[in-house]
LOFINU-132599 format. One record per atom (N, C-alpha, C, CB): x, y, z; residue in one letter. Coordinates in steps of 0.05 Angstrom, whole numbers, padded with zeros to 5 digits, always signed. Last residue first. Glycine has a CB too. Example, Ala and Ser with C-alpha at 12.3 -4.5 7.8 and 13.67 -1.06 7.14 Angstrom:
% residues 2
+00257-00045+00142S
+00273-00021+00143S
+00258+00001+00157S
+00282-00012+00114S
+00264-00114+00156A
+00246-00090+00156A
+00264-00066+00156A
+00226-00089+00181A
//
This chain:
% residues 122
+00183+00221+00263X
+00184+00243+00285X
+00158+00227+00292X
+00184+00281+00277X
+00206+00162+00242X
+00186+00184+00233X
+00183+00187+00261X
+00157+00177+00213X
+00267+00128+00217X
+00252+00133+00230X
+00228+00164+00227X
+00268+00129+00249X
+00323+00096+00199X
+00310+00114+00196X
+00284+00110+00207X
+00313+00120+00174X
+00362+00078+00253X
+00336+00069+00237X
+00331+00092+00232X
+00313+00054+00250X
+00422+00092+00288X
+00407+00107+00260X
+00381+00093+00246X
+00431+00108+00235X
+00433+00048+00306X
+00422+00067+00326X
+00409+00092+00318X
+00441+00075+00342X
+00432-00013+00292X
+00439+00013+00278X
+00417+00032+00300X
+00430+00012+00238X
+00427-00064+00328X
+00448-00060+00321X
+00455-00029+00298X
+00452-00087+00312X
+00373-00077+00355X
+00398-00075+00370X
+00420-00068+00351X
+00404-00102+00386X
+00338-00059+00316X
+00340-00039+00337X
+00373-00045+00349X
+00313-00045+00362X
+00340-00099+00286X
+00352-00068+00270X
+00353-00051+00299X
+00326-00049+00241X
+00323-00143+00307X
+00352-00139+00304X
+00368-00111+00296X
+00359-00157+00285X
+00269-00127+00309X
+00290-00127+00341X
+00321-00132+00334X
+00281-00156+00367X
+00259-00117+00261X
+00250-00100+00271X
+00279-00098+00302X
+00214-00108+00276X
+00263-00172+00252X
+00280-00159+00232X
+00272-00128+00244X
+00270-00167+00195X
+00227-00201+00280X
+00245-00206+00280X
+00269-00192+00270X
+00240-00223+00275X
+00178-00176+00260X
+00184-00171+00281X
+00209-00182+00292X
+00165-00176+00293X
+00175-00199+00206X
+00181-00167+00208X
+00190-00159+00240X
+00148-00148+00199X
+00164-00251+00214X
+00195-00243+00207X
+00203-00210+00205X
+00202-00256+00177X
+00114-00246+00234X
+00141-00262+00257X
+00171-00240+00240X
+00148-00318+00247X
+00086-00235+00186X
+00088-00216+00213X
+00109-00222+00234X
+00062-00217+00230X
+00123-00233+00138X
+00105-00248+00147X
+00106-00230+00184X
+00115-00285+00142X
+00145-00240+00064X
+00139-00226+00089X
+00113-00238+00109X
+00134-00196+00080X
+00188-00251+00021X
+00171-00272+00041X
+00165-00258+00076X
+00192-00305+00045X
+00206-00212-00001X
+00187-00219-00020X
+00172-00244+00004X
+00203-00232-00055X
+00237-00150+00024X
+00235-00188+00024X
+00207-00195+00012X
+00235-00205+00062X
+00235-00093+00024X
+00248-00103+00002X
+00250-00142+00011X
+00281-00082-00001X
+00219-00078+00073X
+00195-00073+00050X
+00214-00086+00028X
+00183-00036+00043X
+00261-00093+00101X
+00225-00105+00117X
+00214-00105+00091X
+00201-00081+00143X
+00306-00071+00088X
+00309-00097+00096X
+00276-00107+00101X
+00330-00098+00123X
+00291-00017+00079X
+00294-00036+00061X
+00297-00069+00072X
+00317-00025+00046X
+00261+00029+00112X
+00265+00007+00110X
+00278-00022+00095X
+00252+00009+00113X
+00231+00064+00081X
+00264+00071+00086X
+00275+00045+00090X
+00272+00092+00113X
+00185+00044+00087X
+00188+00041+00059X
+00223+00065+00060X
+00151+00055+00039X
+00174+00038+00141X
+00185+00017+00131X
+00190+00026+00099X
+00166-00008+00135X
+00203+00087+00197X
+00182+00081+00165X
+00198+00063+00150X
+00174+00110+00142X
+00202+00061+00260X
+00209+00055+00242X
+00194+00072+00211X
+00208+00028+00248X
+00201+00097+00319X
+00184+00080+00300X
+00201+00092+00266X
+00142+00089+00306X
+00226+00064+00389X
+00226+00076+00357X
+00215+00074+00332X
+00243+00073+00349X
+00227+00070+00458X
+00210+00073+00436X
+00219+00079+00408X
+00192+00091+00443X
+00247+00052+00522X
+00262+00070+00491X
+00233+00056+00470X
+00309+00054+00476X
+00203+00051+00567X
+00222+00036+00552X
+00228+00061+00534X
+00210+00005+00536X
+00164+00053+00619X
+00196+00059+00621X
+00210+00047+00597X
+00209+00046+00648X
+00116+00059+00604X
+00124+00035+00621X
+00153+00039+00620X
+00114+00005+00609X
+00114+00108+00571X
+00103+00106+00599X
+00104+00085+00620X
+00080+00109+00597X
+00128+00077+00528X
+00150+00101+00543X
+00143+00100+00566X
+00151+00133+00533X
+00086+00056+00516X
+00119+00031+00519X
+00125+00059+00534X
+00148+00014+00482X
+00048+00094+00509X
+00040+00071+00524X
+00069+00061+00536X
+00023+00049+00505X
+00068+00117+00460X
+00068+00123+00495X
+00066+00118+00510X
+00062+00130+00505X
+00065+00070+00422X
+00092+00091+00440X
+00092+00097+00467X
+00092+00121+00431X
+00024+00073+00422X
+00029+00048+00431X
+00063+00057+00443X
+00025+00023+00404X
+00000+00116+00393X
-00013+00111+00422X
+00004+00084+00440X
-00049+00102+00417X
+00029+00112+00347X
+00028+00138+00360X
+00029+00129+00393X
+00000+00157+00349X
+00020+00068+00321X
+00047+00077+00328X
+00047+00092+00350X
+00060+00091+00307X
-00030+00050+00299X
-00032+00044+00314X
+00002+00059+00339X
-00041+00017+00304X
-00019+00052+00239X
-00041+00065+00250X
-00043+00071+00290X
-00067+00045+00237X
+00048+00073+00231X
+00026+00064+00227X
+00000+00072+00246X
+00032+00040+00226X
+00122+00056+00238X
+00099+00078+00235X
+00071+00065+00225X
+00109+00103+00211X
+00140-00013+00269X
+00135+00011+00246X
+00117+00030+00250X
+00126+00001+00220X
+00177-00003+00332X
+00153-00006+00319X
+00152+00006+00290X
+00132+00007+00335X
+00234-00028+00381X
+00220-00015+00350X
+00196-00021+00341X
+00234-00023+00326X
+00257-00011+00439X
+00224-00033+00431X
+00228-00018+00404X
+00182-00026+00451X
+00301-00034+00489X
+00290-00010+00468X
+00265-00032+00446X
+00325+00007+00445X
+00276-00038+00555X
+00276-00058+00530X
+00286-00025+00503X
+00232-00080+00524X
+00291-00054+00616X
+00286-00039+00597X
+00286-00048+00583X
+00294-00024+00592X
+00252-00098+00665X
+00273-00096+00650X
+00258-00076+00631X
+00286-00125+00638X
+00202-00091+00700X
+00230-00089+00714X
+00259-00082+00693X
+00236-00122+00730X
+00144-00073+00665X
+00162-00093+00679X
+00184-00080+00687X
+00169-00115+00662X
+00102-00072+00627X
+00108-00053+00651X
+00124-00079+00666X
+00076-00037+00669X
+00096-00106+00571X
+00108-00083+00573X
+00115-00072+00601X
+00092-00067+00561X
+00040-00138+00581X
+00069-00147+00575X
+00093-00137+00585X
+00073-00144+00552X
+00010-00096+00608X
+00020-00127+00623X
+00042-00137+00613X
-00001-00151+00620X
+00000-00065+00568X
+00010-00055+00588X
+00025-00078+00605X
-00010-00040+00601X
-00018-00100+00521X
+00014-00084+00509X
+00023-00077+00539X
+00010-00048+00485X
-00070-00105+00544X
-00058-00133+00540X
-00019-00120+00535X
-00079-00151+00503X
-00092-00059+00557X
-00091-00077+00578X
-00069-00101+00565X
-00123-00087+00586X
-00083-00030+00499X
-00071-00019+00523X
-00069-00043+00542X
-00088+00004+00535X
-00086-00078+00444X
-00102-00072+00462X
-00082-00056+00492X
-00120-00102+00468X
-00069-00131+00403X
-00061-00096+00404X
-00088-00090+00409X
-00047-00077+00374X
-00051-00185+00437X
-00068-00172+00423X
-00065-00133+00427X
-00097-00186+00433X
+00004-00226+00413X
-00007-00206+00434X
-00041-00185+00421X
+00025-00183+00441X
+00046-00275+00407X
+00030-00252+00390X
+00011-00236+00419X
+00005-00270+00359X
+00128-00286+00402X
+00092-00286+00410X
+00074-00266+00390X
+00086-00273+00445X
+00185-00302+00430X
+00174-00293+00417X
+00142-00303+00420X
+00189-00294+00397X
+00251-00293+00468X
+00225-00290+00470X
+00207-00288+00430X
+00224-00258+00491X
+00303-00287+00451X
+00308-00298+00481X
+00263-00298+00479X
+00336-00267+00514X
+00353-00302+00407X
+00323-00300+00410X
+00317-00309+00441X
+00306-00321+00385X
+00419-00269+00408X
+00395-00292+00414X
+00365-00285+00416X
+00400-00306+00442X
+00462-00251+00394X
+00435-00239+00384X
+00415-00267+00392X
+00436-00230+00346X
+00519-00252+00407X
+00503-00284+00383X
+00471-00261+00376X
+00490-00334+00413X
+00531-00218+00437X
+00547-00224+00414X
+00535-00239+00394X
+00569-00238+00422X
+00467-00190+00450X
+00495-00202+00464X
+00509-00214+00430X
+00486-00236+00496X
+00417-00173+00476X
+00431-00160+00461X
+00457-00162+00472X
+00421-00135+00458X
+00355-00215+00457X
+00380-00209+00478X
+00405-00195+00471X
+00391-00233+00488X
+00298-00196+00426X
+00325-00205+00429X
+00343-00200+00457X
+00337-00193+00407X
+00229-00214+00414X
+00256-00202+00437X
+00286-00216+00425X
+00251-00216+00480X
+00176-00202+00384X
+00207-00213+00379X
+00219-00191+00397X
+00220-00213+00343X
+00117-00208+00363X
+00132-00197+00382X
+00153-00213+00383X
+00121-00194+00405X
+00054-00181+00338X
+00071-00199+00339X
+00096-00191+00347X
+00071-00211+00316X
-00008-00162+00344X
+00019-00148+00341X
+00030-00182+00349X
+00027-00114+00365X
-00078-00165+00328X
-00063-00178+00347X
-00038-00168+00328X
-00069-00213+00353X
-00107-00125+00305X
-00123-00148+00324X
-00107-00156+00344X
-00133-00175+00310X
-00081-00091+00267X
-00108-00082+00283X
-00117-00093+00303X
-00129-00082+00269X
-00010-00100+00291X
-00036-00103+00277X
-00061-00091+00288X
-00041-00131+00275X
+00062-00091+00290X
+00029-00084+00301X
+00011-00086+00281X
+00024-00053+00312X
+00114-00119+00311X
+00111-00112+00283X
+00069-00111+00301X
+00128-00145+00248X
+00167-00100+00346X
+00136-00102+00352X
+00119-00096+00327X
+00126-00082+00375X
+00227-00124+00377X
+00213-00122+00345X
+00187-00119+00347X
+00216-00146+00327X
+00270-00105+00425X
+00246-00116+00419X
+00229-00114+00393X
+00232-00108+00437X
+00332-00121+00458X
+00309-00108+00436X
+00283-00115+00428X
+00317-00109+00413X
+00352-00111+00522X
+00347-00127+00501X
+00324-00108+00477X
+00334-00158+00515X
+00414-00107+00563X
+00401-00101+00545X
+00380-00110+00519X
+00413-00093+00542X
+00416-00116+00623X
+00411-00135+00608X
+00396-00126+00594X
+00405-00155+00616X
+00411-00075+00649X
+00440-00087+00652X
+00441-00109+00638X
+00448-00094+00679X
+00385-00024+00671X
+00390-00037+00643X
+00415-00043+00637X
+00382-00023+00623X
+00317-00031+00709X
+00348-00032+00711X
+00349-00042+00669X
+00363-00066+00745X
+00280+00016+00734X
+00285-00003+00718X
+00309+00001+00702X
+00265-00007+00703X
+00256+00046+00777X
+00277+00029+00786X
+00287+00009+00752X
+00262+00007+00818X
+00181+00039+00766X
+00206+00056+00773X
+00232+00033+00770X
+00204+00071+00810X
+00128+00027+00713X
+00146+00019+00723X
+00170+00049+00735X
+00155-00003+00702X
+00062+00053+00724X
+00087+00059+00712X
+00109+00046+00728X
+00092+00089+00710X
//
């Protein structure tokens, strides 16, 4: 478990999750919204922990799903804000006809940095 983690450079993170491999969008949470990171990762504890247990906070959005529960706790237990999304409130993810795992995770880290209201599942 990360200590000491500083948040002076706020950034978001979009973690659209799969059975095999989750896809991953950082933002930098600054006037422009810059893409400061993106990737795929395999949804696995060892592979989400390495990413994840670091120095910087992140707020991290995930959709609800199979995988939500355990991956939460996992990000919390590395010191981050955790939120999981339900996409069919969602309209911006479940209402694009060109969906694709990059662009959910992209549209995941912008909703985090900018409505503090996602609707969301307890």
């Amino acid at each position: 478990m990360s200590h000491g983690i500083s948040r002076q450079t706020e950034r978001t993170v979009g973690l659209d999750l799969g059975d095999k491999y989750s896809y991953l969008c950082v933002v930098l949470d600054s006037e422009t919204g810059e893409l400061v990171e993106e990737g795929r990762l395999r949804t696995i504890p060892d592979d989400l922990r390495r990413r994840f247990d670091s120095e910087q906070w992140m707020k991290v959005l995930i959709e609800v799903g199979t995988h939500s529960t355990w991956v939460r706790r996992l990000l919390t237990q590395c010191g981050h804000e955790v939120l999981i999304a339900n996409p069919r409130k969602t309209r911006l993810i479940y209402g694009d006809k060109h969906k694709t795992d990059k662009l959910d995770a992209q549209k995941l880290a912008r909703l985090a940095r900018v409505d503090p209201e996602i609707p969301s599942t307890p």
